[in-house]
C-alpha positions in Angstrom: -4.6 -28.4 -15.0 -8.3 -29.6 -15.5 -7.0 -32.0 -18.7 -4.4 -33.3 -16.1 -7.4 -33.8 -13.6 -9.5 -35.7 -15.5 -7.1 -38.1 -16.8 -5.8 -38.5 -13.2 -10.3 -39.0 -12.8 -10.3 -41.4 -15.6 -7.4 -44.1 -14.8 -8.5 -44.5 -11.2 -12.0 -45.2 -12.8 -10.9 -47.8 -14.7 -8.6 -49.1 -12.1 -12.0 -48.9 -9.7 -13.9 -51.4 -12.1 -10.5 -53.3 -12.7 -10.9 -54.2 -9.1 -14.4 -54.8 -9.0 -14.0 -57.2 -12.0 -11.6 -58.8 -10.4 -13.7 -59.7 -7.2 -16.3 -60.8 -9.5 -14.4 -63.7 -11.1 -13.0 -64.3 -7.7 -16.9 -65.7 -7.3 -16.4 -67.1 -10.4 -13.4 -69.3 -9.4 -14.6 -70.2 -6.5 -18.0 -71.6 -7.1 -16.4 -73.2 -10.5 -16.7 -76.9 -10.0 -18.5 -76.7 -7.2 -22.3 -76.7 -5.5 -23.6 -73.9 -7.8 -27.3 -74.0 -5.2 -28.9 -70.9 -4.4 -27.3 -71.3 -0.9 -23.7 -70.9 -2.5 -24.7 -68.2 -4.6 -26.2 -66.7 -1.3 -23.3 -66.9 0.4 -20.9 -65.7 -1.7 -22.9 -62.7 -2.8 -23.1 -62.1 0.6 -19.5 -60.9 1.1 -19.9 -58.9 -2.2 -20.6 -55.3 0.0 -17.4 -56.2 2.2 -14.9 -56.7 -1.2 -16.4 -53.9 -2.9 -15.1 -51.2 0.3 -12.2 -52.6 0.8 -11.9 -52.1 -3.2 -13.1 -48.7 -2.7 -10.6 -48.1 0.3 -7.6 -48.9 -2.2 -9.0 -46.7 -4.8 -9.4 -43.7 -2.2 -6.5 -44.6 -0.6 -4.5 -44.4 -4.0 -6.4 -41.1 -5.1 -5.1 -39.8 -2.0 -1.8 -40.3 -2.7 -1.4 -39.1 -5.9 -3.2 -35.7 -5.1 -1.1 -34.8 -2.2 1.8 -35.7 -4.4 0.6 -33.4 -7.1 -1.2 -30.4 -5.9 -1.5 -30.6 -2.0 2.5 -30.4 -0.9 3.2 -26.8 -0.9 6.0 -26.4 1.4 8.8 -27.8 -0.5 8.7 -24.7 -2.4 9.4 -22.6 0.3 11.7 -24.7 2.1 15.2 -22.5 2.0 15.2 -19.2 2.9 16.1 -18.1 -0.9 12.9 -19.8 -2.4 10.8 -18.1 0.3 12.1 -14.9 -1.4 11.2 -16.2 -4.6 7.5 -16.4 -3.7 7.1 -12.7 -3.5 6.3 -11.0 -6.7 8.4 -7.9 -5.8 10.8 -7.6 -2.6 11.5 -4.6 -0.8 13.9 -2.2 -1.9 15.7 1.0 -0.5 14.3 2.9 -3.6 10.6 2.1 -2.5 10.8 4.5 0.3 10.0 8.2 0.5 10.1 9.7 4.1 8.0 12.1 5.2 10.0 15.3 7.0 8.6 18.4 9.0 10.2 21.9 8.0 9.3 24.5 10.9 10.2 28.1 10.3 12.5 28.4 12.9 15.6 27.2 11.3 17.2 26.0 14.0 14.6 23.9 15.4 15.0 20.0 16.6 11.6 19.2 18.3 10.5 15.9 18.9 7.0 14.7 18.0 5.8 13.1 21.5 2.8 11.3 19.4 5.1 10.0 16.7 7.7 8.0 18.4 10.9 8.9 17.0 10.3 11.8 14.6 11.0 15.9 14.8 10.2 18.8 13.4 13.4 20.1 11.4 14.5 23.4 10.8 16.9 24.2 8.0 20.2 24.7 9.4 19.7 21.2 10.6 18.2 19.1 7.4 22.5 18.4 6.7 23.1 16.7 10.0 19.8 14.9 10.0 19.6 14.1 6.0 23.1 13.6 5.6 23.6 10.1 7.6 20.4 8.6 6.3 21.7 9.6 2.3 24.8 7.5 3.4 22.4 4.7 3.9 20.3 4.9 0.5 17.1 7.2 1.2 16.9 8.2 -2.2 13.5 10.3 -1.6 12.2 12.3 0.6 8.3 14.5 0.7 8.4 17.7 2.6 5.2 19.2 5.0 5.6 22.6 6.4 5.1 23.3 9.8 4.8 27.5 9.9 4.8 28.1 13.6 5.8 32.1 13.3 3.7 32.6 10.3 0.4 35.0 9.7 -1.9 32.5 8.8 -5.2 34.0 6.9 -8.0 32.5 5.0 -6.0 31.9 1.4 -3.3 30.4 3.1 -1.0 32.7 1.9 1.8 31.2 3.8 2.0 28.0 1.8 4.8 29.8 -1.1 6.2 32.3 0.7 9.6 32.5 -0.8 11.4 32.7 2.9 8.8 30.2 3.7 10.0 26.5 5.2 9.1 24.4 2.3 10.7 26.8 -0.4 13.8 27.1 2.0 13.8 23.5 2.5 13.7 22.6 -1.4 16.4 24.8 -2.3 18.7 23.8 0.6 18.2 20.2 -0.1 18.5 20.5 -4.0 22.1 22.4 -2.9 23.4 20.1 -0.1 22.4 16.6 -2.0 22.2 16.7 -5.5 20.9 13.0 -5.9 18.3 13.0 -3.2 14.6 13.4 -4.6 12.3 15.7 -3.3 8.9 16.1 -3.5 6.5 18.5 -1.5 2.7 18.3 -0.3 0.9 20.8 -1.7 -1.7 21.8 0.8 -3.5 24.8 2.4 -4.6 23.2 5.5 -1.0 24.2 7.5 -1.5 27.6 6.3 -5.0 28.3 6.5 -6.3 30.2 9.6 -9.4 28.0 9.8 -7.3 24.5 9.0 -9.3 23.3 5.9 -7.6 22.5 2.9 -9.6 25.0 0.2 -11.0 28.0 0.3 -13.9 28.6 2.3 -17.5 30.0 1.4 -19.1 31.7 4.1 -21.4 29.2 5.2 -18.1 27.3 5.6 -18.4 25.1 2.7 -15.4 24.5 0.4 -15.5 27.0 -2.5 -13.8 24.7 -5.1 -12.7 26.8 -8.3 -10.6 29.2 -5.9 -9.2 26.3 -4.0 -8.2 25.0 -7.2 -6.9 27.7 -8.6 -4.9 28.7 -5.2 -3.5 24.9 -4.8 -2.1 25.2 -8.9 -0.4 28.7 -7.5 1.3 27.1 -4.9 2.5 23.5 -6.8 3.9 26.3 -9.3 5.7 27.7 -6.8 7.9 24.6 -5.5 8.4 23.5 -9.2 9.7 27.4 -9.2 11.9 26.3 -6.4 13.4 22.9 -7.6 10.9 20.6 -6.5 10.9 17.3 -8.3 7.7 16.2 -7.4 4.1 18.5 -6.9 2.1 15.9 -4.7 -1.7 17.7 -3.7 -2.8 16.1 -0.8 -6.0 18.4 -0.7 -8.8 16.4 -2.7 -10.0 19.4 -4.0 -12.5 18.2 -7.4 -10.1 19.1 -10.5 -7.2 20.2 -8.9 -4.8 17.5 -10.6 -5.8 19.1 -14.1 -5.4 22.9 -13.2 -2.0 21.4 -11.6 -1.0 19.9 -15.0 -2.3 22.7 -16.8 0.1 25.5 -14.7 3.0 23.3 -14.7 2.7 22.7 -18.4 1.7 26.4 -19.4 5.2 27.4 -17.1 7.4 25.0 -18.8 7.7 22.4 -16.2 5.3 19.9 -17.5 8.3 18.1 -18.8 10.4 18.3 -15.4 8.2 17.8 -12.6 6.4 14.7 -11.5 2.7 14.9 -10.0 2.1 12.4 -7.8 -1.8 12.6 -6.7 -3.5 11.9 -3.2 -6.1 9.7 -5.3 -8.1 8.1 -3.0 -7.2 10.2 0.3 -9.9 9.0 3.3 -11.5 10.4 5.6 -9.4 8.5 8.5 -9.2 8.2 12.4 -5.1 7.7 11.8 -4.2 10.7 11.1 -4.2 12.2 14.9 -0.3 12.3 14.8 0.5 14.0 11.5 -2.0 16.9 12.7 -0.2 17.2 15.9 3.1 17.7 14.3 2.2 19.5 11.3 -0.3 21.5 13.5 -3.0 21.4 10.9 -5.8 20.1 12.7 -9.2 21.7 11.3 -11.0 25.2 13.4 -14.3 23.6 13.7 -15.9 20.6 11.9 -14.3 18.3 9.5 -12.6 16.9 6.5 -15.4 14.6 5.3 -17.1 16.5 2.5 -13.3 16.6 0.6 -11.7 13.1 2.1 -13.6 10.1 1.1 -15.6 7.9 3.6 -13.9 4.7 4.5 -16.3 2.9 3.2 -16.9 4.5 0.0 -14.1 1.9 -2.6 -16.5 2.9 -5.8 -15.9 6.2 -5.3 -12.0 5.9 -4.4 -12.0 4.1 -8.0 -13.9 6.8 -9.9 -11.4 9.4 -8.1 -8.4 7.0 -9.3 -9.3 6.6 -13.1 -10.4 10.8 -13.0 -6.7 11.4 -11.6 -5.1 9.6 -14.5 -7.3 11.3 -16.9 -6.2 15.0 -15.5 -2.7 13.9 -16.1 -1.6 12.3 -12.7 2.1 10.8 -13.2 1.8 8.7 -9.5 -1.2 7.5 -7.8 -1.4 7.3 -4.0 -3.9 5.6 -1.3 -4.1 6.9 1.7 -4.1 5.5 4.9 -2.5 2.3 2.9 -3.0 -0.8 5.9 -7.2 -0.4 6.2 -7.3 0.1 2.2 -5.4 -2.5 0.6 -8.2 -3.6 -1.1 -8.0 -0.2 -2.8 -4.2 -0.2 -3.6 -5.3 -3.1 -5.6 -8.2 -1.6 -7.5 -5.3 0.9 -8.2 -2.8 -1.1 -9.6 -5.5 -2.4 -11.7 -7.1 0.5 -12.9 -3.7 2.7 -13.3 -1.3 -0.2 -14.5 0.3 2.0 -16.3 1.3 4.5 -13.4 4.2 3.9 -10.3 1.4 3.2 -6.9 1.9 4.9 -4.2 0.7 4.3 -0.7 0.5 6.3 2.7 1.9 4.4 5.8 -0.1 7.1 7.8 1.2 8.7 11.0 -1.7 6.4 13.3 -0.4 2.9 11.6 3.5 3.8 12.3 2.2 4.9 16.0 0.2 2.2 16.4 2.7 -0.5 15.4 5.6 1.2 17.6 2.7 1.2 20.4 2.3 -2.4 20.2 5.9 -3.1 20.4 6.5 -1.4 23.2 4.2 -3.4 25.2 5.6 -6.7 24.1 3.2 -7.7 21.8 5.1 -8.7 18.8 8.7 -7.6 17.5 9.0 -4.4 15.8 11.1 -5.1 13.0 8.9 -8.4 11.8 5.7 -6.0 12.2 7.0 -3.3 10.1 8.4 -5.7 7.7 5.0 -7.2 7.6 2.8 -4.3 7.5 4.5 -2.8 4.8 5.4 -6.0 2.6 1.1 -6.3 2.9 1.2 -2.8 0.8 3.7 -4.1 -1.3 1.9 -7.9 -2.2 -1.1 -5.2 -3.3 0.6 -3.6 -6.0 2.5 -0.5 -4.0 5.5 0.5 -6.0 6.0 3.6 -3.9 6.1 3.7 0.3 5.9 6.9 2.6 6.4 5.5 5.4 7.8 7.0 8.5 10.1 3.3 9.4 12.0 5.0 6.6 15.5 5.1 8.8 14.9 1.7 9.9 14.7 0.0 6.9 17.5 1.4 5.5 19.4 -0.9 8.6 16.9 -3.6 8.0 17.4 -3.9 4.2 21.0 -4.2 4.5 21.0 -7.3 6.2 
């Protein structure tokens, strides 16, 4: 491109003094013959600065031209509506999507989520008649968060692989009913804690990190025990993807089950909704000495490249609209590794919010929002528009 410049530079140069030289022996012509005084000279040189713009305007003029024709038209290549496909380095497709599900313990249960438009809590008995369409459709994945409403919750989170727990249940029934569907399961203790953190606390309330690591390999363990395809710790305990590994490996399922980590998990304001319908909103403070600060990307990289060294098989980013920036510093530093991102509970509220009120269409939104994830280097979606796209793709 720069060779091609500079030729382009160097013909309208000489063209430029082609002109001028031509103007010159205009002169020349003119006072050949004729009263050769000072005063002609005069005069004619006078017009000089008049010839030379309008040679200039022709140059400029032709410059002009020739860029627009070489590097300044864009649109002609995205003039049907098959080349505007082509622009996209990778399109959407059903198999992109994983849907996040709530498993109660009551396994009857259909309760709707007022603060995420749309969604339930599910229990057992009903995952067929609510799975079952959606499979018809394409959902090829699904990730599963248990919602223990009946359960005795304690500090260890001993609830989180009880073998008549929802999450175990859930596994097995799935793996029975559809065969083909893939399941994977957050591993987390918040749910089941009595205090809501996600590790085990010290007593001044800070996490204690070896036990939380430890308890969080137990429990990953226990859904690869249960058919789980995918382990996916959502905790951001330090060294909790390598214990993970390690138990999986040491059990024989190091070779079977996928571990898909919660990288770069932040410390966001979006996740209002999941806590309501999970019910795993902290007892007192917060998340922030575990979750990363919003602002922190050098640390969300550092957390990405110590992931892939402790064995991580997926990478995830999470919230995935405010850190695209980050999905992108993971598809560079894990190019290796599928990239997952988190459409979180607050972006799906917030963009069903805004359709409601008119403000744009819901359909081009989503479509929008989530190709943005996509154009950063996301090869894996949870996204609760899930359903929907299965419709939408088809068209």
């Amino acid at each position: 491109m720069y060779l091609r410049q500079t030729k382009i530079c160097s013909v309208f140069m000489h063209f430029s003094i082609l002109i001028k030289n031509r103007v010159f022996l205009h002169i020349d012509q003119e006072l050949s013959g004729r009263d050769t005084s000072k005063m002609a000279w005069r005069r004619h040189l006078s017009t000089l600065p008049l010839r030379l713009s309008f040679t200039r305007q022709i140059t400029n003029s032709s410059i002009s031209r020739v860029g627009m024709q070489v590097s300044s038209i864009l649109q002609g290549g995205y003039a049907h509506p098959l080349s505007r496909k082509w622009q996209s380095r990778r399109s959407l497709e059903k198999s992109m999507f994983m849907y996040p599900i709530f498993i109660t313990d009551d396994p009857t249960a259909k309760v709707d989520i007022p603060t995420l438009p749309g969604q339930s809590r599910w229990g057992v008995d009903r995952l067929e008649e609510f799975l079952g369409p959606l499979v018809k459709k394409g959902l090829s994945s699904v990730i599963l968060f248990g919602v223990p409403l009946n359960a005795q919750k304690d500090e260890k989170g001993t609830p989180a692989d009880d073998s008549n727990g929802p999450v175990i249940q859930a596994i097995k029934r799935i793996r029975e009913t559809f065969p083909s569907l893939y399941v994977a399961a957050d591993v987390c203790l918040c749910e089941y804690t009595s205090h809501g953190h996600c590790g085990i606390l010290n007593h001044d309330h800070t996490i204690n990190t070896q036990p939380s690591v430890e308890r969080i390999a137990e429990v990953a363990l226990s859904y690869a025990e249960a058919g789980v395809h995918c382990v996916a710790p959502s905790d951001m305990m330090d060294g909790r993807i390598l214990s993970i590994k390690r138990r999986l490996i040491d059990s024989g399922f190091g070779n079977k089950v996928t571990l898909m980590s919660y990288s770069a998990k932040f410390a966001s304001g979006l996740y209002g909704p999941f806590r309501d319908a999970a019910g795993s909103a902290p007892s007192f403070g917060d998340r922030k000495c575990y979750q990363l600060p919003p602002q922190a990307k050098g640390l969300a990289r550092r957390a990405i490249i110590r992931d892939v060294n402790e064995g991580a098989d997926i990478i995830m980013v999470k919230p995935a609209l405010p850190y695209l920036d980050v999905i992108a510093d993971a598809a560079e530093l894990a190019a290796d590794h599928p990239i997952a991102c988190y459409q979180v509970s607050g972006e799906y509220a917030m963009v069903v919010a805004g359709a409601n009120a008119g403000v744009y269409d819901l359909k081009s939104m989503a479509f929008e929002t989530t190709e943005s994830m996509v154009r950063a280097g996301a090869t894996i979606i949870l996204s609760y528009f899930t359903p929907q796209f299965l419709d939408w793709l088809d068209v």
